[in-house]
Backbone of each chain as ProteinMPNN parsed JSONL, in Angstrom:
{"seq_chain_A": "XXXXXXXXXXXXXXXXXXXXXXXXXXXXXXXXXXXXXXXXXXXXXXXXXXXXXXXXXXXXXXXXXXXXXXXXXXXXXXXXXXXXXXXXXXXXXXXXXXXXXXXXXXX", "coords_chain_A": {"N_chain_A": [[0.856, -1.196, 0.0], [0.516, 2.058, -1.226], [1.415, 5.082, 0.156], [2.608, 7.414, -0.44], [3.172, 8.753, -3.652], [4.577, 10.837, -4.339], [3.642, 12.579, -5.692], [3.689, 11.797, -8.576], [1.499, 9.722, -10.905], [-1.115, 7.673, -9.795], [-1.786, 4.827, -9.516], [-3.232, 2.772, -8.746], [-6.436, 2.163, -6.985], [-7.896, 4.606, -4.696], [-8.204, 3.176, -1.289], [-10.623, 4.322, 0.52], [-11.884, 3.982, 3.176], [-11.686, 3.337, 6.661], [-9.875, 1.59, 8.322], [-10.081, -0.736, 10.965], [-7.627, 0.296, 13.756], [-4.791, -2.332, 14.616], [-3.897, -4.025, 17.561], [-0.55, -3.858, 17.947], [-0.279, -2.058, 16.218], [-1.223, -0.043, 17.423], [0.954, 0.503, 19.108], [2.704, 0.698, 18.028], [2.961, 3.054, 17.443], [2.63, 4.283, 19.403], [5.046, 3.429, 20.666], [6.55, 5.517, 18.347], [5.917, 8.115, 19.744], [7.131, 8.237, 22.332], [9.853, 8.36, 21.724], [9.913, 10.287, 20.287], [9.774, 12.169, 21.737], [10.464, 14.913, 22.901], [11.126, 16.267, 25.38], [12.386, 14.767, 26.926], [15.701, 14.16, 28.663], [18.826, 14.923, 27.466], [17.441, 14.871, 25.007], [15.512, 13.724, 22.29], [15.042, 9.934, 21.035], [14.447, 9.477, 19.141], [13.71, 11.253, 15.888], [10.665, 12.745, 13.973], [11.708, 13.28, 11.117], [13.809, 11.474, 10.962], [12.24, 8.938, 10.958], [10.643, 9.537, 8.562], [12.672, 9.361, 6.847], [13.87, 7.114, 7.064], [11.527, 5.588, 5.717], [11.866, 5.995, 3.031], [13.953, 4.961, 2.88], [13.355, 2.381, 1.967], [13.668, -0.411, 0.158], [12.736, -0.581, -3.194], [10.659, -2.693, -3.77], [9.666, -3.11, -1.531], [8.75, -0.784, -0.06], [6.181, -0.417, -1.633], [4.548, -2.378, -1.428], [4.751, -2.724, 1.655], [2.59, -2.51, 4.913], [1.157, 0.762, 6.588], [2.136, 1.248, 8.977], [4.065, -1.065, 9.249], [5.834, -0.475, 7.837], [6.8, 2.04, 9.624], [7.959, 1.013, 12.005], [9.945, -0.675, 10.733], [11.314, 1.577, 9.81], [12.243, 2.933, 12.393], [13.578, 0.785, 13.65], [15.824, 0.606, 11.801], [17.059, 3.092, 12.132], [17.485, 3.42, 14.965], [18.612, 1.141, 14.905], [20.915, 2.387, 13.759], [21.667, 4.425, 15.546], [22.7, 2.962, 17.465], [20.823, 2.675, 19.775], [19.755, 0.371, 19.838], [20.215, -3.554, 18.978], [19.74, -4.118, 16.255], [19.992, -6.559, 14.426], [19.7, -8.272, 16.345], [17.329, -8.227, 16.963], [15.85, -8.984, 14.165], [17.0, -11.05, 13.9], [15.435, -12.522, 16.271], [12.9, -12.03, 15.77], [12.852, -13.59, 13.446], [13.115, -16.323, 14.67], [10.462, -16.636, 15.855], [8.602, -16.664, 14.595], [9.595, -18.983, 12.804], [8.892, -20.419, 14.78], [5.92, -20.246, 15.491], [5.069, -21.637, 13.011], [6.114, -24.086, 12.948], [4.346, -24.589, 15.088], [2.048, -24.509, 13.552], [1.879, -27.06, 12.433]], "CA_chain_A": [[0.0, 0.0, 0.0], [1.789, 3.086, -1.31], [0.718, 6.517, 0.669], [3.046, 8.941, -0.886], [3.698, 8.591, -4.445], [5.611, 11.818, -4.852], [3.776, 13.81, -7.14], [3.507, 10.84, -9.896], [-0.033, 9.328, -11.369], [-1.259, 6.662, -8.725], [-2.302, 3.301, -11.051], [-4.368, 2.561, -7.835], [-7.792, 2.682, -6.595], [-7.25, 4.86, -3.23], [-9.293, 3.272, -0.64], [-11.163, 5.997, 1.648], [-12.808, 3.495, 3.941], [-10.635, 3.527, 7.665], [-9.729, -0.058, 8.932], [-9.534, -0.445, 12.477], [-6.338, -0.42, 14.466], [-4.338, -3.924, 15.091], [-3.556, -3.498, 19.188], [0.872, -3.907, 17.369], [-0.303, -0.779, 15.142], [-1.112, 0.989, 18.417], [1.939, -0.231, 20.315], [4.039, 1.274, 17.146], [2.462, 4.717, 17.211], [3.157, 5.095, 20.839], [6.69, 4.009, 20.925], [6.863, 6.538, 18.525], [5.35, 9.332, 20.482], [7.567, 7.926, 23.238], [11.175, 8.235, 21.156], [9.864, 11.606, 20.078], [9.412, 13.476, 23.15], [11.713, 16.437, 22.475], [11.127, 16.839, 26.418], [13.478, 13.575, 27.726], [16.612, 14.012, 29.331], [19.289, 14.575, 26.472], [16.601, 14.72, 23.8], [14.593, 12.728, 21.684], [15.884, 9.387, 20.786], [14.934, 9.831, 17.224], [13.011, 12.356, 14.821], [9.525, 11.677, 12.985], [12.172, 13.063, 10.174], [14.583, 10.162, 10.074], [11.22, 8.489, 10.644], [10.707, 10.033, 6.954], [14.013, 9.336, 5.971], [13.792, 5.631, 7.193], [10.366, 5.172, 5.309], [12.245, 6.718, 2.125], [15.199, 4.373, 2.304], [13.423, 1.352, 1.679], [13.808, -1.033, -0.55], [10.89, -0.361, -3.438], [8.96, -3.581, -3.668], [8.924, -2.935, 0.433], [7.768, 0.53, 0.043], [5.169, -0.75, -2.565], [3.816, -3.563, -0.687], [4.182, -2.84, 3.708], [1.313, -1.422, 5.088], [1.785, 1.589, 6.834], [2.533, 1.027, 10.296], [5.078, -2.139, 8.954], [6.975, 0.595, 7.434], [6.944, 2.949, 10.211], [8.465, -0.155, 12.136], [11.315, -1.07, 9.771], [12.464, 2.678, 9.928], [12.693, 2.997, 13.316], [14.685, -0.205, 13.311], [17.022, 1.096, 11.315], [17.308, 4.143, 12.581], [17.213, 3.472, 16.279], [19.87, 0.399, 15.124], [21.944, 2.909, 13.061], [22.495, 4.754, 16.603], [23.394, 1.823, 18.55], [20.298, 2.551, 20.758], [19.111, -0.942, 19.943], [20.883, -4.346, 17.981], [18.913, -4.117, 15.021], [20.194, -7.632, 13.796], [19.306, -9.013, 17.257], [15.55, -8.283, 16.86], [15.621, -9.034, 13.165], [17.099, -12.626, 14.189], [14.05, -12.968, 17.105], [11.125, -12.423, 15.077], [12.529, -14.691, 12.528], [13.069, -17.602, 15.488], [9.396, -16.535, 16.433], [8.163, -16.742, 12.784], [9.837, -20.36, 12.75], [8.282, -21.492, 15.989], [4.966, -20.159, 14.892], [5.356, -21.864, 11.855], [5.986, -25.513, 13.422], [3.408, -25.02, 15.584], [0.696, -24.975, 12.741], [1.834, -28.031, 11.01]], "C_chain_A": [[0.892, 1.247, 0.0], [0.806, 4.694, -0.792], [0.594, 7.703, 0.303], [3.595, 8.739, -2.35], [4.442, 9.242, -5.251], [5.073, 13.026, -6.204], [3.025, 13.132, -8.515], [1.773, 10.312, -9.675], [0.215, 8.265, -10.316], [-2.246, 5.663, -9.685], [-3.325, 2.356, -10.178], [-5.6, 2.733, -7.401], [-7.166, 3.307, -5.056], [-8.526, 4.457, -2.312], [-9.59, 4.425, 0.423], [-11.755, 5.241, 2.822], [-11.535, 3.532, 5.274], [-10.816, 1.824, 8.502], [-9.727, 0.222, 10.427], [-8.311, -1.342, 12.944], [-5.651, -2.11, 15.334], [-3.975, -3.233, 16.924], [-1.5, -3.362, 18.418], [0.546, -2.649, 16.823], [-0.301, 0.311, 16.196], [0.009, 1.714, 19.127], [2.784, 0.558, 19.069], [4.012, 2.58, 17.268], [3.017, 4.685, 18.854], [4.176, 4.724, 21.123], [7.111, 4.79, 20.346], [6.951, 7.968, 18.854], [6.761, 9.192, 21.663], [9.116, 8.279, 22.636], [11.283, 9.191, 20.587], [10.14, 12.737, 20.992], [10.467, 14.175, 23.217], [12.27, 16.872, 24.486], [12.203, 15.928, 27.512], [14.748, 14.435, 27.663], [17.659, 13.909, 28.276], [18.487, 14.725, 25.247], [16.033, 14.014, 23.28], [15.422, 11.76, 21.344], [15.779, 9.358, 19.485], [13.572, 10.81, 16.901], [11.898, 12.142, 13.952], [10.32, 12.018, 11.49], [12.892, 11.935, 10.106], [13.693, 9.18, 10.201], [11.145, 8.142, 8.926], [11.402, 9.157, 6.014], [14.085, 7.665, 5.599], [12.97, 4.447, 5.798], [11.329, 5.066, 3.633], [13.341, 5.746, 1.309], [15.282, 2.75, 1.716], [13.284, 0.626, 1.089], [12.427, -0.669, -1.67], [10.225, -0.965, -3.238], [8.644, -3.377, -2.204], [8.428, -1.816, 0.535], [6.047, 0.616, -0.615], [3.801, -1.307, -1.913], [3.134, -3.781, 0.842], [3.2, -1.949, 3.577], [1.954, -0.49, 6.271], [2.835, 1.49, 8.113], [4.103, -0.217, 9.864], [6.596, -1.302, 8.434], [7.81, 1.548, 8.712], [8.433, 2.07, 11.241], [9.96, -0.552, 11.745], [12.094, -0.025, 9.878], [12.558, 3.149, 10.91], [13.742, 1.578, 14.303], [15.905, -0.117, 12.761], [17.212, 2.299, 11.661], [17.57, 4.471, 13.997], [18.821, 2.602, 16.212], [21.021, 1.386, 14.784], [22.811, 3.845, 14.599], [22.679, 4.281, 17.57], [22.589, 1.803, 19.678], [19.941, 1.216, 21.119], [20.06, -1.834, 19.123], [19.739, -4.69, 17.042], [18.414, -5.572, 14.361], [19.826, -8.424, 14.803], [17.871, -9.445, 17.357], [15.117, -8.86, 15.664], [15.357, -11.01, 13.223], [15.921, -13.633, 15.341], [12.742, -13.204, 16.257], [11.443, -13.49, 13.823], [12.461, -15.994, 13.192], [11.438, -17.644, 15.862], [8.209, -16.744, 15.184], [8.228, -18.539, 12.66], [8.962, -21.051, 13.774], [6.883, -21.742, 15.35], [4.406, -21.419, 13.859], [5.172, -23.301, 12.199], [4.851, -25.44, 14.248], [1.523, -25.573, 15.025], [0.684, -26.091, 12.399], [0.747, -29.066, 12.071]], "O_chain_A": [[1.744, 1.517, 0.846], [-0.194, 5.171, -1.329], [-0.262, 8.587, 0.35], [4.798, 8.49, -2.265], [4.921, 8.885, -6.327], [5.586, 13.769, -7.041], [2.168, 13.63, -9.245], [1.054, 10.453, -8.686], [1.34, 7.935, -9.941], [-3.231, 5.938, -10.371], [-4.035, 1.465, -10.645], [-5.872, 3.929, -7.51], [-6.281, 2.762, -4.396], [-9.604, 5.046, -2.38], [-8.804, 5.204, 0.963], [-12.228, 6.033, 3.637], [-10.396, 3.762, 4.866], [-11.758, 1.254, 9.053], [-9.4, 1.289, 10.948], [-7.972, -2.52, 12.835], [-6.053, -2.704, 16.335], [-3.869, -2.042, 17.215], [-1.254, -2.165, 18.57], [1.491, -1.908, 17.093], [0.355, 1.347, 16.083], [0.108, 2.864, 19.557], [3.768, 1.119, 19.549], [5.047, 3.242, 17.197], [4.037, 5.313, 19.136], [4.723, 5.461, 21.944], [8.054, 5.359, 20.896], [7.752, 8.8, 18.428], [7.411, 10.231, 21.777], [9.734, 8.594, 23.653], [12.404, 9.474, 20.164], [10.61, 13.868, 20.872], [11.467, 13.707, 23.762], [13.281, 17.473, 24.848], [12.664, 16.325, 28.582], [14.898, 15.294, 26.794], [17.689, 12.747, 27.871], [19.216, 14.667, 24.257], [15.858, 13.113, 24.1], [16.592, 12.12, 21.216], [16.729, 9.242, 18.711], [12.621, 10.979, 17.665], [12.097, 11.299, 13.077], [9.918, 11.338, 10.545], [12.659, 11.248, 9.111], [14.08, 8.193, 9.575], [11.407, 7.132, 8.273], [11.085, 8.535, 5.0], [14.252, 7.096, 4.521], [13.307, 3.401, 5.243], [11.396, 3.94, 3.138], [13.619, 5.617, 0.117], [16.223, 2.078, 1.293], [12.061, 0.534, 1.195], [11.295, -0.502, -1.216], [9.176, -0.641, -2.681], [7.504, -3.469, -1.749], [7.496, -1.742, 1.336], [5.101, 1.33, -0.284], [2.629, -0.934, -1.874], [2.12, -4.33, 1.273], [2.913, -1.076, 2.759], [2.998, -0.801, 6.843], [4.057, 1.644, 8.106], [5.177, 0.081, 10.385], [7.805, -1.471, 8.595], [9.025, 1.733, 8.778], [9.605, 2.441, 11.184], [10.911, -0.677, 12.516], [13.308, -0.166, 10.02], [13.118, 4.231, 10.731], [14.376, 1.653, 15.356], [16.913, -0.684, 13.181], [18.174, 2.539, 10.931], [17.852, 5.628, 14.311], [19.823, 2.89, 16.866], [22.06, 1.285, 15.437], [24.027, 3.945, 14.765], [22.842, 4.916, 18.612], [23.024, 1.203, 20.661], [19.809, 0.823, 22.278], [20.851, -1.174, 18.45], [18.925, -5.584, 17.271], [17.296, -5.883, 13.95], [19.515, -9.539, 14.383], [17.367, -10.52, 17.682], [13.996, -9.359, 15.756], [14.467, -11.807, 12.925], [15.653, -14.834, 15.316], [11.935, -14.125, 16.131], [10.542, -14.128, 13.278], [11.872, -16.888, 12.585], [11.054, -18.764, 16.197], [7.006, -16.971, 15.307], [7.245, -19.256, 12.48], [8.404, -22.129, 13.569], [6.526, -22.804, 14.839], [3.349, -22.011, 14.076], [4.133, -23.829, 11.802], [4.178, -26.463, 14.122], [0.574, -26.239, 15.438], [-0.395, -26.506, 11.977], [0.262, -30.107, 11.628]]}, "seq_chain_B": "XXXXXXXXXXXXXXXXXXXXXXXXXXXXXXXXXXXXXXXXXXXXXXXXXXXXXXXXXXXXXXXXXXXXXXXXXXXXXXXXXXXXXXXXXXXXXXXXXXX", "coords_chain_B": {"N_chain_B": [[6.2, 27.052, 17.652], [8.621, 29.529, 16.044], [9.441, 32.769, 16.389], [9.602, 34.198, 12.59], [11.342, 36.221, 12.182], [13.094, 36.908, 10.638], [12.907, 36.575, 8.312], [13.241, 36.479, 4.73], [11.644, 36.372, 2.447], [8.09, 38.064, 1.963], [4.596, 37.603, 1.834], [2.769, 37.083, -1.011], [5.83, 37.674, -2.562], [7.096, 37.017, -5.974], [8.837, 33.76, -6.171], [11.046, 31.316, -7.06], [11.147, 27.711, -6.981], [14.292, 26.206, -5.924], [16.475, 24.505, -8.481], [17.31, 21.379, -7.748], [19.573, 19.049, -7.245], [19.579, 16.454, -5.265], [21.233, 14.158, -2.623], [19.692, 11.885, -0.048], [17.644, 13.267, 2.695], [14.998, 14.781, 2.013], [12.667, 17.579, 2.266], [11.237, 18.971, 0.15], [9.524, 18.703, -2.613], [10.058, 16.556, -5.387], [8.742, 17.178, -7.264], [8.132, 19.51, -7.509], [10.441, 21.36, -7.753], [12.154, 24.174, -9.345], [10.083, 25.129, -9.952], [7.677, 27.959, -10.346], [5.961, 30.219, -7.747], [3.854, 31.825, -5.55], [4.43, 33.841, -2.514], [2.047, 32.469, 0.172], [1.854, 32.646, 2.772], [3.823, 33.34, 5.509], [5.075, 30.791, 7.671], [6.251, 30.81, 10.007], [9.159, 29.777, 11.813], [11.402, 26.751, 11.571], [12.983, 23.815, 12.967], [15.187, 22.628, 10.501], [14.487, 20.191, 8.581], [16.244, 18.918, 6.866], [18.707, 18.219, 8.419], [17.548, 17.19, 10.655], [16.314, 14.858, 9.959], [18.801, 13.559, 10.404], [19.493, 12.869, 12.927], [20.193, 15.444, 14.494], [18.847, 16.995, 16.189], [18.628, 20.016, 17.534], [19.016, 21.921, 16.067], [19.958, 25.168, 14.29], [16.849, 27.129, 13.514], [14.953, 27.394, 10.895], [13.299, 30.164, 8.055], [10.291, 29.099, 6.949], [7.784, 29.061, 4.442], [4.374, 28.99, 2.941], [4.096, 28.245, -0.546], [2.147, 29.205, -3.019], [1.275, 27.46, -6.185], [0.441, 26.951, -9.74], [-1.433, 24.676, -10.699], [-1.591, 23.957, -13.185], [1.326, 24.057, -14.175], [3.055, 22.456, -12.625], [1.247, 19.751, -12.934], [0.942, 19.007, -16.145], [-1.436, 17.701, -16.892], [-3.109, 19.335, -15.491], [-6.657, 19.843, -14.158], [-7.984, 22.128, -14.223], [-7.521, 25.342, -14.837], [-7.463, 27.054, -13.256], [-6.994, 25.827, -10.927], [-5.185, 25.662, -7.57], [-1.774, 24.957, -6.303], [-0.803, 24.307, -2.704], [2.485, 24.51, -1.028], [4.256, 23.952, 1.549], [7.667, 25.373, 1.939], [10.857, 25.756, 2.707], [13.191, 28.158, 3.48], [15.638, 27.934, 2.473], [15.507, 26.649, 0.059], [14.364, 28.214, -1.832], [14.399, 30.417, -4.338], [14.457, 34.418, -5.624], [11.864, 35.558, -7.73], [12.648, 36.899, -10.44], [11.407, 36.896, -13.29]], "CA_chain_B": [[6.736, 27.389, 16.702], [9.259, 30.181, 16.48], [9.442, 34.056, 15.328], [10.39, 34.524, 11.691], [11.623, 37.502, 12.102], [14.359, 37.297, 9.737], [11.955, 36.172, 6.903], [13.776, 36.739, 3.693], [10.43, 37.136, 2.092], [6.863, 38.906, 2.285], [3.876, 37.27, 1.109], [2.982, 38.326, -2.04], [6.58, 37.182, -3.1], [7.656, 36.046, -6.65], [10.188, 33.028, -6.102], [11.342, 30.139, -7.622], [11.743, 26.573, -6.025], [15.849, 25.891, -6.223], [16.35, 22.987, -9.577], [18.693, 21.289, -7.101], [19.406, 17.319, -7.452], [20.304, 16.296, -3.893], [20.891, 12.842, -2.04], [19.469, 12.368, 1.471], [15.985, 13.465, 3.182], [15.035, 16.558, 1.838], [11.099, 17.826, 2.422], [10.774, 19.744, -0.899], [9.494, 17.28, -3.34], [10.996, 16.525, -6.804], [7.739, 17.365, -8.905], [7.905, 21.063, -7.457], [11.463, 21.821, -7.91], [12.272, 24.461, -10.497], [8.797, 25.659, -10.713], [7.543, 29.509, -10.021], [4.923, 30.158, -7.349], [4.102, 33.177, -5.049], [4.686, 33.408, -1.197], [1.172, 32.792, 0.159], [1.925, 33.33, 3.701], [4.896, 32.897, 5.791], [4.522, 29.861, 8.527], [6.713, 30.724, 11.172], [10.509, 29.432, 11.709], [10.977, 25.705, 11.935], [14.586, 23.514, 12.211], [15.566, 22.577, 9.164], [14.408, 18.435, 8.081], [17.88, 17.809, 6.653], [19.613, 17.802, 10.209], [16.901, 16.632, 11.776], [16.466, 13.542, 9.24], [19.924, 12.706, 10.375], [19.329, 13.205, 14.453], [20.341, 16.789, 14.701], [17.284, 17.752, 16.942], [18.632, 21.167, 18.419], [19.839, 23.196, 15.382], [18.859, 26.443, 13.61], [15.833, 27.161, 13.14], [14.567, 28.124, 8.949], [11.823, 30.555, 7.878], [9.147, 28.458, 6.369], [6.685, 29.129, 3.893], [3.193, 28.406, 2.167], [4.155, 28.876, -1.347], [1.269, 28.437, -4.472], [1.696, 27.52, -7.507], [-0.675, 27.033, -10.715], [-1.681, 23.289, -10.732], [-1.251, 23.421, -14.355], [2.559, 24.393, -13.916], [3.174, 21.363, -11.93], [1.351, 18.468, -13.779], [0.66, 19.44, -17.289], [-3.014, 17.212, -17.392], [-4.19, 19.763, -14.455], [-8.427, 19.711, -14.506], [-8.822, 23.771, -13.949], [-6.245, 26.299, -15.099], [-7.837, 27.89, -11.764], [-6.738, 24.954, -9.377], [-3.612, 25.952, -7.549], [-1.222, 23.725, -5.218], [0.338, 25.101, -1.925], [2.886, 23.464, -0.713], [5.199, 24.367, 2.538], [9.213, 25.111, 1.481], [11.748, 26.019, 3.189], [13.495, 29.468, 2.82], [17.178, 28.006, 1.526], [15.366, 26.151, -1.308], [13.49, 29.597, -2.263], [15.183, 31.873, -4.991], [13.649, 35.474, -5.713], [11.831, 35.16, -9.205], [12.58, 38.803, -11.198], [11.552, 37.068, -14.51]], "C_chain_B": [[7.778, 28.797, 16.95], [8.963, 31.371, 15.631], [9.369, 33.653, 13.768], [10.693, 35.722, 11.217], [12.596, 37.95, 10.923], [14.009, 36.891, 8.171], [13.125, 36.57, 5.845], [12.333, 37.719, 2.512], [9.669, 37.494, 2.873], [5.807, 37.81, 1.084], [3.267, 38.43, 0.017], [3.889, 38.276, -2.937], [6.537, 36.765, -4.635], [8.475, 35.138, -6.772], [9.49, 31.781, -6.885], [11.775, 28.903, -7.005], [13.369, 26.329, -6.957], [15.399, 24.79, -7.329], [17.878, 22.659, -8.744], [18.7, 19.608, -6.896], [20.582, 17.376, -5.793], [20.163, 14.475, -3.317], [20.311, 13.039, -0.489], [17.555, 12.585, 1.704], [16.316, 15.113, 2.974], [12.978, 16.614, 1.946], [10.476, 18.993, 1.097], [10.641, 18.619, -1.684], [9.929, 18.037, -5.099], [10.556, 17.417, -7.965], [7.577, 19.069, -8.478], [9.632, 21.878, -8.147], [12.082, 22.673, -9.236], [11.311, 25.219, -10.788], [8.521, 27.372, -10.121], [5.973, 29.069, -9.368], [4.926, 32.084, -6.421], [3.697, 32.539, -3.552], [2.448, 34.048, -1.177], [1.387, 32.918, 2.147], [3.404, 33.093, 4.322], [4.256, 31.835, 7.446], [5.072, 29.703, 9.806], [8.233, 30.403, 10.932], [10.565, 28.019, 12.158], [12.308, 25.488, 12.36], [14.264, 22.555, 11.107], [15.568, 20.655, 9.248], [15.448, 18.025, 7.951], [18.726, 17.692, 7.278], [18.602, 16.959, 10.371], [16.68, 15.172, 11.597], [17.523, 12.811, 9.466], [20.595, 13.001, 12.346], [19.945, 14.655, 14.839], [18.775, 17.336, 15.114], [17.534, 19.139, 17.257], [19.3, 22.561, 17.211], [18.895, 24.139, 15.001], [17.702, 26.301, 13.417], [15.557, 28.05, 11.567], [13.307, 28.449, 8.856], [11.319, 29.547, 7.009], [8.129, 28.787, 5.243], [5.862, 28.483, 2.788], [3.702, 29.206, 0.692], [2.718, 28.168, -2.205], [1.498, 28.837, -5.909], [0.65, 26.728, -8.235], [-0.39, 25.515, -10.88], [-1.215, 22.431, -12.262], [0.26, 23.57, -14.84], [3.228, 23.178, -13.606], [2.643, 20.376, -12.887], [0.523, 19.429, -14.822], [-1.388, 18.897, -17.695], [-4.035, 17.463, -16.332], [-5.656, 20.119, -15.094], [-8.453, 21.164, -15.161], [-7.608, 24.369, -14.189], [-6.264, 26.915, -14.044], [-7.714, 27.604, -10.827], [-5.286, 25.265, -8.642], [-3.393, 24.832, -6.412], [-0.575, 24.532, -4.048], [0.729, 23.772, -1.136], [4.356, 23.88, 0.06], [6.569, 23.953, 1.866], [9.658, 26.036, 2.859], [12.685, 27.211, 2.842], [14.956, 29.32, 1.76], [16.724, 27.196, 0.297], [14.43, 27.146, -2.053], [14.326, 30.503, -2.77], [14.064, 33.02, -5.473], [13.286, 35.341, -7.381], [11.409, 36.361, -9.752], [12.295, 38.118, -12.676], [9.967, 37.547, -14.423]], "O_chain_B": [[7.761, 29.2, 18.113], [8.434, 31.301, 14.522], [8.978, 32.489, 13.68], [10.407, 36.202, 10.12], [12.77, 39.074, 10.453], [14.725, 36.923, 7.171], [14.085, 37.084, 6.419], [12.152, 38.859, 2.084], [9.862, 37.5, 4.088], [6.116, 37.404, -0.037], [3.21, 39.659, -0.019], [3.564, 38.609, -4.077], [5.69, 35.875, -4.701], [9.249, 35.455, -7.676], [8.358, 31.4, -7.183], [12.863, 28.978, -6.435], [13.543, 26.292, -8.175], [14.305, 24.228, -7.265], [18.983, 23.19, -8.859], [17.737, 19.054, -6.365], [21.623, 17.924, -5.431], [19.21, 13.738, -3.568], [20.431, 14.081, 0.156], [16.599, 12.163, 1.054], [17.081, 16.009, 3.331], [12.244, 15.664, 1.675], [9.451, 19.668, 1.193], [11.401, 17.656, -1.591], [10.035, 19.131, -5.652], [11.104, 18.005, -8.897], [6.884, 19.791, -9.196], [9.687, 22.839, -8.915], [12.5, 21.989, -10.17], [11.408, 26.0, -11.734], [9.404, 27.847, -9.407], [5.138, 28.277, -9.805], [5.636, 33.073, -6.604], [3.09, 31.507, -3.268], [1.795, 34.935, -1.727], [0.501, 33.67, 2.553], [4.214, 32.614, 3.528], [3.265, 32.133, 8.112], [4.709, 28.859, 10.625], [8.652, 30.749, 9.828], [9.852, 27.795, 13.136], [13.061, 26.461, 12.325], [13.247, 21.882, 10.94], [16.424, 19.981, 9.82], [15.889, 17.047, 8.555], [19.695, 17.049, 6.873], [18.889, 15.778, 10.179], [16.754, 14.341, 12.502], [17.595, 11.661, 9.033], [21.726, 13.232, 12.773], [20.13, 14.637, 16.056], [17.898, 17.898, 14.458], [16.452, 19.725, 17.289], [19.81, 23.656, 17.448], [17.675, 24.172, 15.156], [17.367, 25.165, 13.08], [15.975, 29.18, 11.315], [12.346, 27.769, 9.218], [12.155, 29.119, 6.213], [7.139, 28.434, 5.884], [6.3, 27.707, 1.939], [3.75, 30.435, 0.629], [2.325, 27.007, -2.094], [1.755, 29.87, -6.527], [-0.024, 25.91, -7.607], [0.742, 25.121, -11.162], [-0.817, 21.299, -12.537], [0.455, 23.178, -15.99], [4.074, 22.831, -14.43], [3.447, 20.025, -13.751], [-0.279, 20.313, -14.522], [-2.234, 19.451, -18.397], [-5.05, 16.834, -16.032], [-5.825, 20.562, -16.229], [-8.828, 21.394, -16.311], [-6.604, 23.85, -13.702], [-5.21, 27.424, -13.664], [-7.975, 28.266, -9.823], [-4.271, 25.051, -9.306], [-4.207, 24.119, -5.825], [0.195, 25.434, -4.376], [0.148, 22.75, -0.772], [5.388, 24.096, -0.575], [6.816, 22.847, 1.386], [9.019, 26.708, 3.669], [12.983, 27.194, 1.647], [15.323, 30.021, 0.816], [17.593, 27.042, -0.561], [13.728, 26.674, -2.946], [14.955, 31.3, -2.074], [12.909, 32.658, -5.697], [14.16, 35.083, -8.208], [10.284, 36.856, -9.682], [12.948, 38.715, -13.532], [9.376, 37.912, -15.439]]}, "name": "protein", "num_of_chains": 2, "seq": "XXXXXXXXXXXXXXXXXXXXXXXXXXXXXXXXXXXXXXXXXXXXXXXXXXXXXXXXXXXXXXXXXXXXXXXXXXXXXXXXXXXXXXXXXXXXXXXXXXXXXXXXXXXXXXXXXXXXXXXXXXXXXXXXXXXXXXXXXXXXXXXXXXXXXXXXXXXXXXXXXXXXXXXXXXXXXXXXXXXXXXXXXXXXXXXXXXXXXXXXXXXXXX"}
């Protein structure tokens, strides 16, 4: 689902209808309210621009395809990893062990 | 938000968005760049996206403004010759337009 297509023709139908929030979609929006707060100790730990920037940097078919919040997600992942607040590759490697478990547990 | 006391412009303005090919997070978009509009108000003083896109939270602050520009300027298969676009810039990507 593409939000911002820069200007260019959109080859999409845009839906207008408003889904309701996953409880994870919530939980993303308020860590980043929480990593915003200009008012912490030292400053914010990151910017809804490298937010932006994050969204901006990613891969196309992944810009094409995540839905919004999945995006938002990914670039505060990389952007949180890029300043060593978090191990980026540590979390990356969890949800894929948690993906796998998942995964055996259907069969 | 902050003063902009040091405005460069006055609404009312003729300027030109900078034709400036840049890498990075920039908040002026591609399909404006180059084009002629007029200052439709000024929006205050902000800091500047392209620090801040790269964790620079505490720097300068840049006048702001609502510029508009003729819809049909921008994409060529605009509806209304009468539809215009405004669309917040930034004062260092704003040149004065004497043509």
């Amino acid at each position: 689902m593409v939000h911002d297509v820069g200007g260019r023709p959109a080859h999409e139908a845009i839906p207008r209808e408003q889904h309701p929030f996953m409880p994870w979609e919530m939980r993303v929006d308020a860590l980043m309210w929480l990593l915003t707060d200009a008012g912490r100790p030292g400053g914010p730990r990151m910017t809804v621009d490298e937010l932006r920037r994050g969204i901006e940097s990613l891969p196309a078919d992944e810009y094409r395809t995540l839905g919004y919040y999945e995006k938002w997600l990914l670039s505060m992942l990389r952007v949180l990893g890029e300043r060593g607040t978090i191990d980026a590759e540590a979390i990356r490697r969890r949800a894929e062990a948690i993906a796998h478990e998942r995964g055996h547990a259907h069969e | 938000m902050s003063t902009a006391a040091h405005a460069r412009f006055v609404p009312g303005d003729r300027v030109r968005v900078a034709q400036r090919e840049v890498t990075g997070h920039v908040r002026t978009p591609g399909y404006i760049r180059g084009k002629r509009g007029v200052v439709e108000r000024i929006c205050g003083a902000f800091r500047n996206p392209e620090q801040l896109a790269y964790g620079v939270w505490d720097g300068p602050v840049v006048p702001l403004y609502r510029i508009r520009f003729a819809q049909a300027d921008v994409w060529p298969a605009a509806e209304s010759a009468l539809d215009t676009l405004d669309v917040e810039i930034y004062e260092h990507w704003l040149e004065r337009d004497d043509a």
